[in-house]
C-alpha positions in Angstrom: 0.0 0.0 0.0 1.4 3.3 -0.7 2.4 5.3 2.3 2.5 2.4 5.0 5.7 2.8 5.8 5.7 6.5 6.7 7.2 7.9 9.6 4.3 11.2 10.8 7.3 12.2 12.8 9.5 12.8 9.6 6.7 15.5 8.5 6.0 17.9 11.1 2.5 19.6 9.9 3.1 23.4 11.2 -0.5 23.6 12.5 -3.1 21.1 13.5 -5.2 19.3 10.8 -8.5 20.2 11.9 -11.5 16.8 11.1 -14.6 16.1 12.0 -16.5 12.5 12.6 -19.5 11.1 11.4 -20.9 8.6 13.6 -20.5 7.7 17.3 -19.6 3.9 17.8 -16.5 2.0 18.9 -13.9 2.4 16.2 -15.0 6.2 16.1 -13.9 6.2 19.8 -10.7 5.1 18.4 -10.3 8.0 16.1 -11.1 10.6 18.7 -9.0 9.2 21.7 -5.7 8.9 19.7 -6.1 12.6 17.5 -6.6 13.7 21.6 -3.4 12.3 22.2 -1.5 14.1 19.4 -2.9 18.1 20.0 0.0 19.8 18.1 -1.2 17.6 14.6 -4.9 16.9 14.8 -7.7 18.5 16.6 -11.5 17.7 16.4 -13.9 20.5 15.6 -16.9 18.4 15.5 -19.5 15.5 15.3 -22.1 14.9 13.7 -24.9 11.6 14.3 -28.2 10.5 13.0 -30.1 10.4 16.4 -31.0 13.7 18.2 -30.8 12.0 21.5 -27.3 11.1 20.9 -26.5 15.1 20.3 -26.0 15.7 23.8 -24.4 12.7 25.2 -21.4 12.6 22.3 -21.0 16.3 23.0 -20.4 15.6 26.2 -18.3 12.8 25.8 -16.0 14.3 22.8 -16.5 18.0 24.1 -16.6 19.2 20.8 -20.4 20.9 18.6 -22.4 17.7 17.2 -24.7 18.0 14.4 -27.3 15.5 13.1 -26.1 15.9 9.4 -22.4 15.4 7.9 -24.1 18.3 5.4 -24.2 21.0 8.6 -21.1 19.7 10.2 -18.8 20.8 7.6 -21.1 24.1 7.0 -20.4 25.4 10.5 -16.7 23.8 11.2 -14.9 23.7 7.8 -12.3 20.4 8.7 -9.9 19.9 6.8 -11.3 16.1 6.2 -13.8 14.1 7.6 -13.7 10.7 9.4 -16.9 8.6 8.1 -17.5 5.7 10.5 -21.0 4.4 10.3 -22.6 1.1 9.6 -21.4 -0.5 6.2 -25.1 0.3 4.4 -24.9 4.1 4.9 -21.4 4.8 4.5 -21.1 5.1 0.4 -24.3 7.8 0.8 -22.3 10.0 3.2 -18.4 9.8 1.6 -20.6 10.6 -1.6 -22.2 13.8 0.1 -18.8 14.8 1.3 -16.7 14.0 -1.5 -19.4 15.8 -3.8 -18.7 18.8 -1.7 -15.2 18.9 -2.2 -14.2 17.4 1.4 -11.1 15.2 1.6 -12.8 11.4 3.4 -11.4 8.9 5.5 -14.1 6.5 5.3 -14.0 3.5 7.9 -13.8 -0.3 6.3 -15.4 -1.3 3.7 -16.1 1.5 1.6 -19.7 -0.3 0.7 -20.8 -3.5 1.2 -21.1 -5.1 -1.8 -19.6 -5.5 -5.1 -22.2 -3.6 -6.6 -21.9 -0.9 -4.0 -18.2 -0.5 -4.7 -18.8 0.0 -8.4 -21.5 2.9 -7.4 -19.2 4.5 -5.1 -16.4 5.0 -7.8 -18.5 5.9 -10.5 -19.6 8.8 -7.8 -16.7 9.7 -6.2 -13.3 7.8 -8.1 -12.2 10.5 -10.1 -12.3 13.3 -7.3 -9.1 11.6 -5.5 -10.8 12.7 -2.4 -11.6 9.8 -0.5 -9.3 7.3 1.9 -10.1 4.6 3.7 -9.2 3.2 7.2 -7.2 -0.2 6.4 -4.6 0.1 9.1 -2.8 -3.6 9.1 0.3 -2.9 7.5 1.0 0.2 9.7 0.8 -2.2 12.7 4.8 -2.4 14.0 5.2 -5.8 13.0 3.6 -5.8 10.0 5.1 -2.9 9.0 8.5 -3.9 9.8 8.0 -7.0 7.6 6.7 -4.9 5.0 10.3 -3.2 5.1 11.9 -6.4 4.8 10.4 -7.3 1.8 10.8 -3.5 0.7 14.7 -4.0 1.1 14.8 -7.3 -1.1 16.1 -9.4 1.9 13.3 -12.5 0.3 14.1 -11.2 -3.4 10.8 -11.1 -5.3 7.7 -11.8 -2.9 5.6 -14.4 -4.7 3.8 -16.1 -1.8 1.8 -14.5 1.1 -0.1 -16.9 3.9 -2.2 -14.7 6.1 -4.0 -16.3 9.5 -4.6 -13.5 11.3 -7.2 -11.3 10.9 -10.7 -11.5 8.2 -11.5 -10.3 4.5 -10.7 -6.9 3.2 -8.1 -6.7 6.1 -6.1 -9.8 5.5 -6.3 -9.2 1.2 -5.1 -6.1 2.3 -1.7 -7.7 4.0 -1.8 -10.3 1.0 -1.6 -7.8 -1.8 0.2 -4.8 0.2 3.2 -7.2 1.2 3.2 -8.9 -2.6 3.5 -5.3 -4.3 5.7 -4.3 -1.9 9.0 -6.2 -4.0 7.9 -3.5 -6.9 6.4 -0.5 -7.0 5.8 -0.4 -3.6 2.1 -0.1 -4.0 -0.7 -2.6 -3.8 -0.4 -6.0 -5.8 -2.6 -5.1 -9.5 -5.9 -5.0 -10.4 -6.1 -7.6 -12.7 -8.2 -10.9 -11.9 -8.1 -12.8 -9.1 -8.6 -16.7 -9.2 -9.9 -17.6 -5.8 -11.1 -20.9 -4.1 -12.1 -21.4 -0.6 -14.0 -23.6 1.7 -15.4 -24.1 4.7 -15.1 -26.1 7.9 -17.0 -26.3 10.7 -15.3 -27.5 14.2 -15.6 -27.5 18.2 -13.6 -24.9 19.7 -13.5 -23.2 22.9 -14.1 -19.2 22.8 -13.3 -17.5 25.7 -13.3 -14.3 25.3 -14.6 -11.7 23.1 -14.6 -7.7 22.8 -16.2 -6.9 25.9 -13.8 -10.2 27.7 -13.5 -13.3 29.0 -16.7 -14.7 28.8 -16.5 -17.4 31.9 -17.7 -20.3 29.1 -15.2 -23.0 28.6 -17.3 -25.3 26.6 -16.0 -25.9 22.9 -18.8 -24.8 20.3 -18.8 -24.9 16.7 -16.9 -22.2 14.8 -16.1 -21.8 11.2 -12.8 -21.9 9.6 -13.0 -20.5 6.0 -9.4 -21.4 3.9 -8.7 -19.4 0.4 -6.0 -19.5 -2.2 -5.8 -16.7 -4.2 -4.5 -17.1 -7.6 -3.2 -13.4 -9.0 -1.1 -14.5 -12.0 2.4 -14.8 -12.8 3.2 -17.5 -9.9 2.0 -14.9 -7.3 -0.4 -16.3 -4.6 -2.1 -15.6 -1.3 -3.7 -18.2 1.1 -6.2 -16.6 3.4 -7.3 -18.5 6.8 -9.3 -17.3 9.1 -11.8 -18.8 12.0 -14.7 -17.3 13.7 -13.2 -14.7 16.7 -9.7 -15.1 15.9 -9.4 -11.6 16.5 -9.7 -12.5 20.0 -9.7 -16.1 20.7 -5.9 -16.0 22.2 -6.1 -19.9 21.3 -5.5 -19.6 17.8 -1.9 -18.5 17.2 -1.6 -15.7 14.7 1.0 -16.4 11.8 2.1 -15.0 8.8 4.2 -16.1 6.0 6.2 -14.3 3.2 7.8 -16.1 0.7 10.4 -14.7 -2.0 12.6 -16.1 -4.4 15.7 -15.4 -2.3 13.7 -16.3 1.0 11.0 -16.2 3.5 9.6 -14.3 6.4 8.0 -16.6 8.8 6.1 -14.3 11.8 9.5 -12.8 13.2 11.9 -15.6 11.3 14.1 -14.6 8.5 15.7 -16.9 6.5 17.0 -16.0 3.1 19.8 -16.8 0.7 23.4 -14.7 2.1 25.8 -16.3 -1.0 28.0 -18.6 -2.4 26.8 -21.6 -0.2 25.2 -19.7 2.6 21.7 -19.6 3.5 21.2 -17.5 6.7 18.6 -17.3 9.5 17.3 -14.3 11.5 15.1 -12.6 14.1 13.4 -9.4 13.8 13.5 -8.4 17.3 11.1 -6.0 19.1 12.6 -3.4 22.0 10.1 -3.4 24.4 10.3 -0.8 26.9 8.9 -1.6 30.5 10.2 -4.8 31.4 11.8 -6.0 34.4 13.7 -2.7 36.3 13.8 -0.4 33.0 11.9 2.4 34.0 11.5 3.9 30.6 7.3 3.5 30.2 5.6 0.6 29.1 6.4 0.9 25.5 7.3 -0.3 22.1 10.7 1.4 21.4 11.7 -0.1 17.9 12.2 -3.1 15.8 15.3 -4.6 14.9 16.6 -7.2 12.2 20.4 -8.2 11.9 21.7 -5.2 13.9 19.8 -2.6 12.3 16.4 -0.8 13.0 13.6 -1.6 10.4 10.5 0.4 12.0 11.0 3.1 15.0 7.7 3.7 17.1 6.7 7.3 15.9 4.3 7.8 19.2 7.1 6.8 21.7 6.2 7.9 25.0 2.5 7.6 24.8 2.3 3.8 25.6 -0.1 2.5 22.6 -0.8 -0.8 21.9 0.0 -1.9 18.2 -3.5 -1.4 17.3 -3.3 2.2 18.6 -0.1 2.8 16.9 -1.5 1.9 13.6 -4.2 3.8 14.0 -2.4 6.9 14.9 0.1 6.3 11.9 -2.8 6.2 9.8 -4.8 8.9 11.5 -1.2 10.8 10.7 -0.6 10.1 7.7 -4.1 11.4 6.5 -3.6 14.6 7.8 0.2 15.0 6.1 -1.9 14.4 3.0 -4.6 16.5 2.9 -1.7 19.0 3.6 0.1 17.9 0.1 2.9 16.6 2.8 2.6 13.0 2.2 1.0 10.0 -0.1 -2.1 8.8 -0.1 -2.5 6.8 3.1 -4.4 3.5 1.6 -6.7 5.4 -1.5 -10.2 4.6 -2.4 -9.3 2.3 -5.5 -6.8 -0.2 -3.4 -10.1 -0.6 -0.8 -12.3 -1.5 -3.7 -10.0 -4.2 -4.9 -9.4 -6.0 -1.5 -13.4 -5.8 -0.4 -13.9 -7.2 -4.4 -11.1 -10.2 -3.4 -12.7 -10.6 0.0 -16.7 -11.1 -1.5 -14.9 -13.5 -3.6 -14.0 -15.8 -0.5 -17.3 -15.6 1.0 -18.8 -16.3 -2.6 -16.4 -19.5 -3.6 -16.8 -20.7 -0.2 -20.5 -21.0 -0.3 -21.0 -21.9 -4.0 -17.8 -24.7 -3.5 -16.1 -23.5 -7.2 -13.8 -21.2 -8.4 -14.8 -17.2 -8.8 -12.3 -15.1 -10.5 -12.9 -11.3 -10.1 -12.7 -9.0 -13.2 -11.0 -6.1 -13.8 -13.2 -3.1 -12.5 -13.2 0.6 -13.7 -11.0 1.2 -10.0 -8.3 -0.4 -11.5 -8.2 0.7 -14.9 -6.7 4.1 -14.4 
């Protein structure tokens, strides 16, 4: 993905990036908490929500003026860009309004629920070059510092990425971000996509969810759904994900890169080192906090033969690695809409991994191939 492995810190912005938020919910909280955190680059200026009993409460909450139309919010508070994070049906109608308007979007994941929906939503708003969207993976400090890895050439050509972490758009996201990323640097093409999956269905304890441990231990049924994705050329992805592996700590996350001098496996390195010589290698996280250093509770950096491959930009404000993607992202948005910076994760590269992720869900219930086409996002 273009601009994932920006450092904010490298870009001072001389004054704050003003935004403003449409909707209320948990990943808005998100948004809001972490721009609080980071006064000298981002303020809010507003809010604005569909209910008119929610006015009050989110005003308090936020302590910021919150309207009940994105329409009047940018009328009274001029931001610099908005944040639209509202259930998946309504979100192409308001990054439409906004975009039509001229207003610079950073809409949450997906940019529309269906395949349909995405073509809508470029034909509306493609060619304005206004809208981003909130895929944050690669900007978390592992991925990120794999994604340097591969940017270096220590694997050679990346030809093979294996993703059990996370679900759709946001593991075709690491799949395609991490294979483009021996090139250009941007996302892996636009062209079709062969993809088969299926489905299993097997006991497994869950124990805890968003809101925690649950206090259940008894195994019930949850769905694994396996993919390969074919993109051409000897380039593949294989997506596996089960129900709540976001938070079932029973399910190991992994991740495999494979390259044609090499492979990353999670925080293993091996690769080819010359005549003879294949070598093996950590990448090693600094973790501040432990045992009697005093320093905070905090990721420092990550390391791979000696040398630093991703430096925590938000040092000092002890954030988990979800937090620090988000920030980087939250960052890197407003370096853009300042003409500072590249487009964080653009409109067109969102499109193309919601398209690849429909296609799981599709192959996996139909039990045959789908390949995807080439749509008018990627013919630019």
């Amino acid at each position: 993905m273009t601009g994932t492995a920006a450092d904010p810190a490298a870009s001072p912005i001389a004054n704050p990036v003003t935004f403003g938020v449409v909707g209320s919910g948990w990943r808005s909280e998100f948004f809001v908490r972490l721009a609080a955190l980071l006064p000298e680059q981002l303020t809010l200026v507003g809010a604005a929500v569909r209910r008119a009993q929610s006015v009050e409460e989110v005003g308090r909450r936020w302590n910021v003026p919150v309207y009940l139309s994105a329409a009047e919010l940018v009328a009274k508070q001029k931001p610099d860009f908005v944040i639209v994070s509202v259930p998946w049906p309504v979100t192409p109608e308001v990054v439409a309004e906004l975009a039509g308007q001229g207003v610079p979007v950073l809409a949450e994941t997906p940019p529309a629920p269906d395949a349909d929906g995405l073509r809508e939503l470029w034909a509306a708003v493609g060619d304005t070059g206004l809208v981003q969207v909130a895929e944050q993976y690669l900007m978390l400090p592992g991925h990120a510092a794999r994604l340097e890895l591969v940017r270096r050439g220590v694997i050679g050509q990346p030809t093979s990425v294996q993703v059990s972490s996370t679900h759709g758009y946001h593991a075709v996201s690491m799949i395609r971000g991490l294979l483009g990323a021996g090139g250009s640097g941007s996302a892996f093409g636009f062209g079709p996509v062969r993809v088969s999956a299926s489905q299993f269905t097997a006991p497994l304890l869950d124990p805890l969810t968003r809101a925690g441990w649950t206090g259940d231990d008894t195994p019930k049924d949850a769905a694994t759904t396996l993919a390969t994705l074919d993109f051409g050329n000897g380039a593949s992805g294989l997506y596996d994900f089960t129900d709540n592996q976001w938070h079932n700590r029973l399910r190991l996350r992994r991740i495999l890169v494979r390259g044609s001098l090499g492979e990353i496996a999670d925080d293993t390195v091996i690769r080819w080192g010359g005549p003879a010589t294949v070598l093996r290698s950590e990448l090693v996280r600094s973790q501040l906090g432990h045992d009697l250093n005093l320093d905070g509770h905090d990721t420092e950096h990550l390391s791979f033969d000696g040398g630093v491959v991703y430096r925590n930009p938000f040092l000092g404000l002890r954030l988990m690695d979800e937090e620090i993607a988000i920030a980087t992202l939250l960052t890197a948005t407003a370096a853009w809409v300042r003409n500072a910076g590249p487009e964080p994760y653009p409109l067109a590269e969102a499109c193309q991994d919601h398209l690849i992720s429909l296609a799981i869900d599709e192959a996996a219930v139909l039990g045959e191939p789908v390949v995807t086409a080439l749509e008018p996002w990627g013919r630019g």
